[in-house]
N, C-alpha and C positions, 0 to 999 in steps of 0.2 A: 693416795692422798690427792688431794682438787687440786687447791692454791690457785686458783683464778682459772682453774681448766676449762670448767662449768661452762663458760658460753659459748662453748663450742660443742659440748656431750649433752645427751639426755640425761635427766634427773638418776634415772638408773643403770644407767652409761657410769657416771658420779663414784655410785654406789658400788659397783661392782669390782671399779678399779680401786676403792678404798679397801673392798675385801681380798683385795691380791695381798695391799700390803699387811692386813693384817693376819693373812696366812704362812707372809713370810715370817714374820713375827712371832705368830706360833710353832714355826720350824725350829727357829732359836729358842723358843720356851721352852719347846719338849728336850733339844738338846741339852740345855743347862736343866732340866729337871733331873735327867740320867745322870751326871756328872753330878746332882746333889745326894740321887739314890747312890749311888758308890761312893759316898762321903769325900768326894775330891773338892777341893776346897775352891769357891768361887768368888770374883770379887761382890764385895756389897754391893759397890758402885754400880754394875752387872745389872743385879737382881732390881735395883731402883730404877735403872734404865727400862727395863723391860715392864716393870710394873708403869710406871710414868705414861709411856704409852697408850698402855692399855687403860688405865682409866681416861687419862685427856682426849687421846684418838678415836680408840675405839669407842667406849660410851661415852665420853661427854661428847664428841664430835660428832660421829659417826651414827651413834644411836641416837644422838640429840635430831639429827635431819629428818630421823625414820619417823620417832618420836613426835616430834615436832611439827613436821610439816606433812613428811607421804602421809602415814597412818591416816593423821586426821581428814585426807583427801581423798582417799580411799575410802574412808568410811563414805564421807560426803556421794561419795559412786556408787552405795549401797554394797560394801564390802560388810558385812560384820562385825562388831568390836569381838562378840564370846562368840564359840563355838568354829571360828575361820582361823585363817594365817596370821592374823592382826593378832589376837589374841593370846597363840601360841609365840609369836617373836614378844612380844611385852611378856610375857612370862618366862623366858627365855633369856632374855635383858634381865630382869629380875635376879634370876638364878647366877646368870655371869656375876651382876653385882656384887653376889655374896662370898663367889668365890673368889674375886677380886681382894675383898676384905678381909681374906684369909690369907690370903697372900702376902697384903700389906703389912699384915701383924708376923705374917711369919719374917716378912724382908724385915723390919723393924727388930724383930729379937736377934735377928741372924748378924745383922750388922754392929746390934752390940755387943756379938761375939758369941749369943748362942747358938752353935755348932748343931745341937739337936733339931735347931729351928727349921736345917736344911731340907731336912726328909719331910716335915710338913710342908714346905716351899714345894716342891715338887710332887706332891700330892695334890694340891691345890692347883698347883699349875696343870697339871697332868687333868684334871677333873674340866677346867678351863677352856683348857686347847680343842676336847671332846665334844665340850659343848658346845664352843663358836665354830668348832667345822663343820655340824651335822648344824647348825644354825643357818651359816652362809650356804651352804648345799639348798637347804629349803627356801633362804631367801631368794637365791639365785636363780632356781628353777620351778621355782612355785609363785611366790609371791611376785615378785620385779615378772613375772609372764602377764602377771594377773594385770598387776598396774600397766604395763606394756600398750596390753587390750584395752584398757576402761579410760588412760589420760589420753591428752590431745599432743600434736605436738607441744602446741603452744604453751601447755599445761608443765610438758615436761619440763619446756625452755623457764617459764619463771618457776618452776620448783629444782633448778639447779642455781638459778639465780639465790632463788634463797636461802640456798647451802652456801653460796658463799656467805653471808651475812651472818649465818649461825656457825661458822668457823670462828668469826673475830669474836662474835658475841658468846661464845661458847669455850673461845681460847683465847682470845686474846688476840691481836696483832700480833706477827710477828713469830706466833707459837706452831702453828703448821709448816714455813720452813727448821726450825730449829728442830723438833721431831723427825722430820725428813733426816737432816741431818744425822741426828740421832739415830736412828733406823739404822742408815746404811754404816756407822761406827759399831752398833751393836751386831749387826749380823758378820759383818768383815770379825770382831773380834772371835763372834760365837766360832764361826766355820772356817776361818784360818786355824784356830786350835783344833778344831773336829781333824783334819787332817794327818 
């Protein structure tokens, strides 16, 4: 997560450390998915926390920069929209979304107390977690090389600038510490239990 880290990292300096956390995040996800495939019982609250995340952070945040501002700068560098890396992370986003939405519906029935809802939560999740690590892998080492090459400093410097401005605009004031927050209460409950 930035929170005003930006003027001091490159645009994909940003990005990268954004993908730490939400790999830790996916540690806690596959955790609580196994504890849903063995029917042991988890809080809702849990499942909503983890879900919250993921769509504010990870996509509306995080995919909203890519989204938003590299992609379309990148292209402007004669990157590709079809057939390149550009294309495959927006399709890729894409797909997260959907499993995203399965998730919400499964947290949503689980919380009302259907219990069967659990084993689609972690099927979802487990689908999830798969596809943003083989995601962040390719963004990491493929793409973020690419842009590396083709911006300027200067270029990276106001495309971190404008991750911050699409943090508030994308979450609100306020919502990037509270996540934070959040983060570190989720993983301390997920992996003090794991123990």
């Amino acid at each position: 997560m930035t929170g005003g880290i930006t003027m001091t990292m490159s645009a994909t300096a940003v990005l990268r450390k954004e993908h730490e956390a939400i790999l830790r995040m996916l540690d806690a996800t596959e955790q609580v998915a196994r504890k849903l495939e063995d029917s042991a019982p988890v809080p809702p609250e849990l499942l909503k926390g983890l879900l919250e995340f993921f769509q504010l952070f990870a996509d509306r945040c995080h995919h909203g920069k890519e989204e938003d501002q590299l992609f379309p700068l990148l292209r402007q560098k004669g990157l590709p929209l079809e057939g390149g890396p550009i294309g495959v992370m927006l399709h890729e986003h894409t797909m997260g979304r959907s499993l995203i939405r399965l998730m919400a519906e499964a947290t949503n029935a689980y919380a009302a107390g259907d219990k069967a809802a659990g084993p689609l939560w972690a099927e979802a999740a487990a689908g999830y977690a798969g596809l943003l690590r083989s995601h962040i892998q390719k963004e990491n080492n493929v793409l973020f090389v690419m842009a590396e090459r083709l911006l300027s400093e200067e270029e990276q410097s106001q495309l971190a600038q404008a991750f911050d401005q699409i943090e508030i605009e994308k979450m609100g004031a306020g919502t990037h510490e509270r996540l934070h927050a959040q983060m570190a209460a989720i993983l301390g409950e997920v992996f003090v239990e794991a123990r």
